[in-house]
TIPALO-867826 format. One record per residue: x, y, z of N, C-alpha, C in turn. Coordinates in steps of 0.1 Angstrom, whole numbers, padded with zeros to 4 digits, always signed. Layout:
REM TIPALO-867826
XYZXYZXYZ;...
//
This chain:
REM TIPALO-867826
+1457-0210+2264+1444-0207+2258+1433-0217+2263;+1436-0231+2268+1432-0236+2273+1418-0230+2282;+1422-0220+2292+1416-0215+2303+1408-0204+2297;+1413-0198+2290+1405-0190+2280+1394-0195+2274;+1388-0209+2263+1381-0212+2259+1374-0217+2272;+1375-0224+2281+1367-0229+2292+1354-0217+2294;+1364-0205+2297+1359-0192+2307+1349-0187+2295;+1351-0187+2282+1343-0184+2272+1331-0191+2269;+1335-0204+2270+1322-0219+2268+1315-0216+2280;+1315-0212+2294+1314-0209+2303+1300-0197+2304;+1307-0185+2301+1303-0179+2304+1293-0174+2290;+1296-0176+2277+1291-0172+2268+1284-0184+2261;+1285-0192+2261+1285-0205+2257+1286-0205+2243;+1298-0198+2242+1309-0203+2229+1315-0216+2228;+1316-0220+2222+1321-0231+2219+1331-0233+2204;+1345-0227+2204+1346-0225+2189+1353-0237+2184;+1348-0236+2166+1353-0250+2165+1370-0249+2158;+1373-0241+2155+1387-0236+2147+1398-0228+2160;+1403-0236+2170+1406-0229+2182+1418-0219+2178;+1424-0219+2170+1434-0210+2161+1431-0195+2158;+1414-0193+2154+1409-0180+2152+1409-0172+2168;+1406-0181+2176+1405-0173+2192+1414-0170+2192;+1429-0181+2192+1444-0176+2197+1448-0165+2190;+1443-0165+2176+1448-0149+2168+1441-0136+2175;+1427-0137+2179+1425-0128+2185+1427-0122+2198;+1437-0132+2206+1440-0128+2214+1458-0126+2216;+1461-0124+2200+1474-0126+2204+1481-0109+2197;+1488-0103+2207+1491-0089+2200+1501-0087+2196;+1504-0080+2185+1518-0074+2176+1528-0078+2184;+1526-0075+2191+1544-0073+2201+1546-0090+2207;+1539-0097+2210+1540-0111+2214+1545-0116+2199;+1537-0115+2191+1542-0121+2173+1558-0111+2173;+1560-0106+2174+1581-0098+2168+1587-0104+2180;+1581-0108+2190+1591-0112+2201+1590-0130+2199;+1582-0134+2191+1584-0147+2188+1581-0153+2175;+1594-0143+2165+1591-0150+2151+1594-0158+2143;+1596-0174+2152+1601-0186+2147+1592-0196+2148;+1576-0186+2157+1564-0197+2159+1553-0195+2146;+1556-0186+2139+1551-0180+2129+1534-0178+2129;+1531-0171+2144+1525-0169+2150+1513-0156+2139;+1500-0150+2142+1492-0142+2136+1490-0135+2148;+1488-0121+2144+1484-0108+2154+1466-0109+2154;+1467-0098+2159+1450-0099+2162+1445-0086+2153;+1454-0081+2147+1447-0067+2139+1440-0071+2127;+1443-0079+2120+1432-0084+2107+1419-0088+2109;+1413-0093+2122+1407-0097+2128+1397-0089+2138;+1407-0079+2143+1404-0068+2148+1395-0056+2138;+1400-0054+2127+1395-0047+2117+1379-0053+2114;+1382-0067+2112+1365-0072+2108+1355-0073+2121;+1360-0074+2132+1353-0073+2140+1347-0060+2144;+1353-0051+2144+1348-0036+2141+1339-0029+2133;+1340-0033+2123+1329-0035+2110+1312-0042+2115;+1317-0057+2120+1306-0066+2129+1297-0061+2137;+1306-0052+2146+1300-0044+2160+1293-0037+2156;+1297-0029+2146+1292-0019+2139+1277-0018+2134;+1273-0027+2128+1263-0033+2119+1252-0039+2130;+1259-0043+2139+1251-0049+2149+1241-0041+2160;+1252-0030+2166+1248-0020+2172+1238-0008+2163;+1245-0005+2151+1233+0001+2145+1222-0006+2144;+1222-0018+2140+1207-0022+2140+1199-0027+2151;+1204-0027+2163+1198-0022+2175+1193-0013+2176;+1197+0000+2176+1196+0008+2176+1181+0016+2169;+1184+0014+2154+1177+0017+2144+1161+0011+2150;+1160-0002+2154+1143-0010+2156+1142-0005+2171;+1153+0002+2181+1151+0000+2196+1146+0017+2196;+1149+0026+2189+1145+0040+2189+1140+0045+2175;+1125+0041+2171+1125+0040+2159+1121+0053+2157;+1116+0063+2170+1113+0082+2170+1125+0088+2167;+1138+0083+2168+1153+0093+2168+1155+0088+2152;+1162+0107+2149+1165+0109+2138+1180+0103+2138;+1191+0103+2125+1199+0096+2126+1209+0105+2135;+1209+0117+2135+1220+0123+2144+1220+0116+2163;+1206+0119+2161+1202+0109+2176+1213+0091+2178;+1209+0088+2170+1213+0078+2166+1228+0073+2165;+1233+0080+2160+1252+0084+2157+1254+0088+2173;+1251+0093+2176+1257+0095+2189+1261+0086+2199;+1249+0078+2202+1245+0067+2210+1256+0058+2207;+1255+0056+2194+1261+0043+2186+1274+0051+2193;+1281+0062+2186+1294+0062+2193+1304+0062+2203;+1289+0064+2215+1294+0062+2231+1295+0049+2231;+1284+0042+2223+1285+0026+2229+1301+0017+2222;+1305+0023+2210+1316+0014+2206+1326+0023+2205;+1331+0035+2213+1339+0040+2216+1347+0036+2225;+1361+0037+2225+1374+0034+2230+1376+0032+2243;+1371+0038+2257+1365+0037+2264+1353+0026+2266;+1348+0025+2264+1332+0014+2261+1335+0000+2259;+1346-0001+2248+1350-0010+2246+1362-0015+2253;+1367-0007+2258+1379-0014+2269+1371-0018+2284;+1362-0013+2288+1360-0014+2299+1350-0028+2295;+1341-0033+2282+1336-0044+2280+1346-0053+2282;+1359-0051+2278+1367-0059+2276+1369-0065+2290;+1375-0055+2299+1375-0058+2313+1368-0067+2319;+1354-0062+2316+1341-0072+2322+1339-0085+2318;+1349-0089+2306+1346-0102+2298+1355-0108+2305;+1369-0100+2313+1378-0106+2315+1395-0112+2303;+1389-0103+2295+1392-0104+2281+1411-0105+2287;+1418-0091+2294+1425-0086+2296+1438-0092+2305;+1430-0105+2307+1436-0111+2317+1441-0122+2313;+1440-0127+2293+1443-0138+2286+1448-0134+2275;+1452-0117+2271+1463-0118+2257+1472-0116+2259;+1478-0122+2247+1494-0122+2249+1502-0116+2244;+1509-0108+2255+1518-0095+2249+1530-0098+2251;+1539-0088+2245+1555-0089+2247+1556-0082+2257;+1569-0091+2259+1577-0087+2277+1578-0065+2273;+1580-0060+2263+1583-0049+2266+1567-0045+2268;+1555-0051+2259+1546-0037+2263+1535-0043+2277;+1540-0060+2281+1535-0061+2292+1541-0054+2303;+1558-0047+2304+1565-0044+2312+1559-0030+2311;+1552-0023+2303+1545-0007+2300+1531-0009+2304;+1529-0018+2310+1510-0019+2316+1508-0021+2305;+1508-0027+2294+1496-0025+2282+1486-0032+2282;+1486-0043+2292+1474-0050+2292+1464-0043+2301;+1464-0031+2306+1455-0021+2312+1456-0005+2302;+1460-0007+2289+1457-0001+2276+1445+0003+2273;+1437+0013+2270+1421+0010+2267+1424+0011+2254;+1432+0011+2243+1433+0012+2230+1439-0003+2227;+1444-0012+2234+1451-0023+2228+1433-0029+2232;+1429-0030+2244+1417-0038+2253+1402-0032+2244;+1404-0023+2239+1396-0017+2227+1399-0028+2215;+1407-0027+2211+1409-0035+2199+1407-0054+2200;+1409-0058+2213+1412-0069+2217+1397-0073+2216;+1391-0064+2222+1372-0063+2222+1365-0066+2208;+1370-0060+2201+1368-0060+2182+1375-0073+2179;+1382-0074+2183+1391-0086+2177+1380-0100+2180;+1380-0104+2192+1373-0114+2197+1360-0112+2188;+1353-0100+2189+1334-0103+2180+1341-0105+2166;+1352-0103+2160+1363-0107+2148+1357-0123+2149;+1365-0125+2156+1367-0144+2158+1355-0150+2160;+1346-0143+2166+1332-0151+2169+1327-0152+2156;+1326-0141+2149+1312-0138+2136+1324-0148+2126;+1339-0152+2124+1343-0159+2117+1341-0174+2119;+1338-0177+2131+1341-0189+2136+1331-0192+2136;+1316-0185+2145+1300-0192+2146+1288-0183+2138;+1297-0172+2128+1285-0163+2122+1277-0156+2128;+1272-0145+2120+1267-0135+2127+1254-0135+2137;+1248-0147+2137+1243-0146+2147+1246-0148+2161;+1256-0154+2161+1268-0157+2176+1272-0144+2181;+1280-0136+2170+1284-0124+2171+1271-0116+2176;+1260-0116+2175+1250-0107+2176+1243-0111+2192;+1244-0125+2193+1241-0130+2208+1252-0124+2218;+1265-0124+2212+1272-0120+2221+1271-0107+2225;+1268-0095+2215+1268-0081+2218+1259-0077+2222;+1246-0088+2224+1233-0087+2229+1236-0088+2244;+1247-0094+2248+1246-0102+2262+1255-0094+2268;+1264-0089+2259+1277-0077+2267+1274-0065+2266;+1270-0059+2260+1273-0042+2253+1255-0036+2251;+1252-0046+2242+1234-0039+2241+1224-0040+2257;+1226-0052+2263+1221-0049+2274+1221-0041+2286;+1233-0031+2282+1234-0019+2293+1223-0011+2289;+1221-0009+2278+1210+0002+2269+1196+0000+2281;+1195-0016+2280+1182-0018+2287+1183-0014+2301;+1198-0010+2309+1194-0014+2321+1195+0001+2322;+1197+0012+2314+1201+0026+2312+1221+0027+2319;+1222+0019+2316+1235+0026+2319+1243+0032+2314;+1233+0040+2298+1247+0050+2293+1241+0062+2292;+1229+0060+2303+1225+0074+2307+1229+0087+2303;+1244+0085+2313+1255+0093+2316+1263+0100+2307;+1263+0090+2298+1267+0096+2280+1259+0105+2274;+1247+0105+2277+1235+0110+2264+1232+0124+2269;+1234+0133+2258+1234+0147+2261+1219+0149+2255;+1213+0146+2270+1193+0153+2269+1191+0164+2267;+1199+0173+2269+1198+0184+2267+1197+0188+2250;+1208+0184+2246+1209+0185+2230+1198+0178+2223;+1194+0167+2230+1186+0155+2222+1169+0163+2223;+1172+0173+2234+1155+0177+2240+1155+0189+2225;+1165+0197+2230+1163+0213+2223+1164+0205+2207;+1169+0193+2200+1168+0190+2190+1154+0189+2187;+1148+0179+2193+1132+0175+2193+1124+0188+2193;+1125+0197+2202+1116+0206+2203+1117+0216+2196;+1129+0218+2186+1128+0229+2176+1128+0222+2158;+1125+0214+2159+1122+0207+2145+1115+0216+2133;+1104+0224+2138+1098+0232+2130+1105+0249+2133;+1110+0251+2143+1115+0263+2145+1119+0266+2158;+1127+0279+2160+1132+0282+2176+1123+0279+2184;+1129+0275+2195+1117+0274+2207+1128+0279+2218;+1121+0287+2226+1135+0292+2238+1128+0283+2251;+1139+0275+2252+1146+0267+2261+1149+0269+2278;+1142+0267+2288+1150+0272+2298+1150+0267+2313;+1158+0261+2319+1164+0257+2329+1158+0263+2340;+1150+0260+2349+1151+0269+2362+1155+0258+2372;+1164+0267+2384+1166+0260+2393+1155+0258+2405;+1149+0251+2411+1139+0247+2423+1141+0247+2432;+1153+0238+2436+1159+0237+2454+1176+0236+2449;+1180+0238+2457+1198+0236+2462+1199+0239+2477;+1205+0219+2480+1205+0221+2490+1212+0210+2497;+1218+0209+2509+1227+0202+2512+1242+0211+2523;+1250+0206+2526+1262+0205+2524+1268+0206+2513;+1282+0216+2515+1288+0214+2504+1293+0202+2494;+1296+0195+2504+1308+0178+2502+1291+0172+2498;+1277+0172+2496+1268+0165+2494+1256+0172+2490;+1256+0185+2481+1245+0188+2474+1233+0184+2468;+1222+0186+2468+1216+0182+2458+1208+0195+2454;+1203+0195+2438+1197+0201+2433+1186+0195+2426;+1178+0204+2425+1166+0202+2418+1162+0209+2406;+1156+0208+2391+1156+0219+2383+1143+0215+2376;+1138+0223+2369+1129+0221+2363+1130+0225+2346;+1127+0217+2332+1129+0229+2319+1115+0236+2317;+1117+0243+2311+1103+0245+2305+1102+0257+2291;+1092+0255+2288+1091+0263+2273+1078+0271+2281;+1079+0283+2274+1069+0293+2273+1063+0291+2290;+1074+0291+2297+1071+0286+2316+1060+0277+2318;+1062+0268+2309+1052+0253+2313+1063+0250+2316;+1063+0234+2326+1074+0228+2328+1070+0212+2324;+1081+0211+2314+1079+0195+2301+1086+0185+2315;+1097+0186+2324+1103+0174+2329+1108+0184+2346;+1113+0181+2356+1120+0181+2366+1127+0171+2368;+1141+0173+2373+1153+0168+2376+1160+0166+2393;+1169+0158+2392+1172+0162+2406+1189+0154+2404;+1198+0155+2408+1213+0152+2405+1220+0162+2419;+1235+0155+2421+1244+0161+2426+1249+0171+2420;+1248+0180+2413+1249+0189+2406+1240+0199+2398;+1237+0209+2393+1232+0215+2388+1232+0208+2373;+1242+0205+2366+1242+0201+2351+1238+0189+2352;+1234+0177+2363+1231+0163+2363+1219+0167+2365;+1215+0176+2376+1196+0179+2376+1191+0186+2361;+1198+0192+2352+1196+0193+2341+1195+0185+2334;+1201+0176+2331+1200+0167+2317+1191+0153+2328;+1191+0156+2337+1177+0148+2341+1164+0150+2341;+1164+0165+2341+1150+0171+2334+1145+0171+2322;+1157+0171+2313+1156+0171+2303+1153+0158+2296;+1161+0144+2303+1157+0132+2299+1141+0129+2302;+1134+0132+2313+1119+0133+2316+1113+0141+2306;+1119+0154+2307+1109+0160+2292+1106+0153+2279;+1121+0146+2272+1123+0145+2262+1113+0131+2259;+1115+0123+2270+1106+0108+2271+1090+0114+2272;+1089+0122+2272+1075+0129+2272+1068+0132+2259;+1079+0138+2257+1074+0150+2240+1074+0135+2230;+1081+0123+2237+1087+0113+2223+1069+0105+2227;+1068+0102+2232+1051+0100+2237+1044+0101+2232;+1043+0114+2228+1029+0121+2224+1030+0119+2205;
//
C-alpha cells in the first residue's frame, strides 16, 4: 500500500490521514475469504458510498454546466459518464488496477482487467476520499478525472444528437426531421461522408464522419449547439 499512497499523494495530491480507509478500498471480497485470520475489510461498503458521492457530484456538474437541458438530457449524460464502462476505464487511467488485492482464484480469472470489479474499485476509492478528506476532496478529484473529459468533449461519442436535436426541436410539436446525404467519398477501407439536417429544407448543422451515422450525429451536434444559442 505503501506505493499506492505515494502514486496517489503524487498524482492527486491526496494525502490521507486514516491509511486503513484506502487499504479497505482497495481490498476485494475474494482477498478478505482467502485470508480470514487478518480480519481484513472488503471494499463493498465503501463502494456503495462512493457511488452515491459520484453521484451527487456528477449531477451537480452537470445541472450548472448545461443549464438549457431538460432533465432527460441530463440522465443520459450522467449515465454514460458513471457507467460500468466509464468507470473501469477511469479506473485504468488512475492506475487504480494495478494495486488491489485480489484472491489467487479471481486474480488467476483476469479479474483485475474486470470492468465490473475496476468499476466498483472506482466508487470505492471516491468512497475513501469523501470519508477520509470530505466532499470537497471527493469533488476535486472527479473534477480532475471524469468531469474534465466533458470539457475536452470526449464523450462526444456517447451522446445521441440526434435524439437530443429532434428532442429540442419538437418541444411545441412535430417537426419532420431530415438527413440528407452531400458527398460520399473515398475508398472503401477509408470513406468519408458528408450530411447535412434540415427542417422544412433549411439546413440547422453539416456533418462529416467515417460513416454515414457519425456524419449524422455530427450534424446534428452543430445544429443542436445552434438552436441551444438562440
Amino acid at each position: 500500500m505503501q506505493e499506492l499512497t505515494k502514486m496517489i499523494q503524487k498524482d492527486y495530491g491526496i494525502i490521507f490521514k486514516d491509511a486503513s480507509i484506502l487499504s479497505e478500498a482497495f481490498t476485494h471480497s475474494s482477498y478478505v475469504n482467502e485470508h480470514r485470520l487478518m480480519n481484513l475489510k472488503h471494499n463493498e461498503r465503501v463502494e456503495f458510498l462512493g457511488d452515491a458521492v459520484l453521484e451527487i457530484i456528477v449531477s451537480e456538474f452537470l445541472f450548472y454546466h448545461y443549464p438549457d437541458w431538460n432533465e432527460g438530457k441530463l440522465t443520459r449524460l450522467r449515465a454514460q459518464l458513471v457507467c460500468e464502462p466509464s468507470l473501469a476505464s477511469f479506473a485504468k487511467e488512475c492506475r487504480f488496477d494495478q494495486h488491489i488485492r485480489l484472491g489467487k482464484g479471481e486474480e488467476n480469472m483476469n479479474g483485475r482487467q474486470r470492468p465490473a470489479l475496476l468499476c466498483d474499485l472506482f466508487e470505492a476509492f471516491v468512497g475513501a476520499v469523501f470519508l477520509d478528506q470530505g466532499m470537497e476532496a471527493a469533488k476535486q478529484f472527479i473534477h480532475q478525472v471524469v468531469l474534465s473529459k466533458i470539457k475536452e468533449d470526449a464523450f462526444s461519442h456517447a451522446m445521441d444528437y440526434k435524439t437530443l436535436l429532434q428532442e429540442e426541436l419538437q418541444k411545441n410539436g412535430d417537426i419532420k426531421i431530415k438527413y440528407v446525404l452531400l458527398v460520399e467519398e473515398g475508398p472503401s477501407h477509408s470513406k468519408r461522408f458528408e450530411v447535412a439536417v434540415q427542417v422544412d429544407d433549411k439546413t440547422l448543422g453539416t456533418g462529416v464522419g467515417t460513416s454515414k451515422k457519425l456524419a449524422e450525429q455530427s450534424a446534428a451536434k452543430e445544429a443542436l449547439q445552434d438552436v441551444l444559442r438562440k
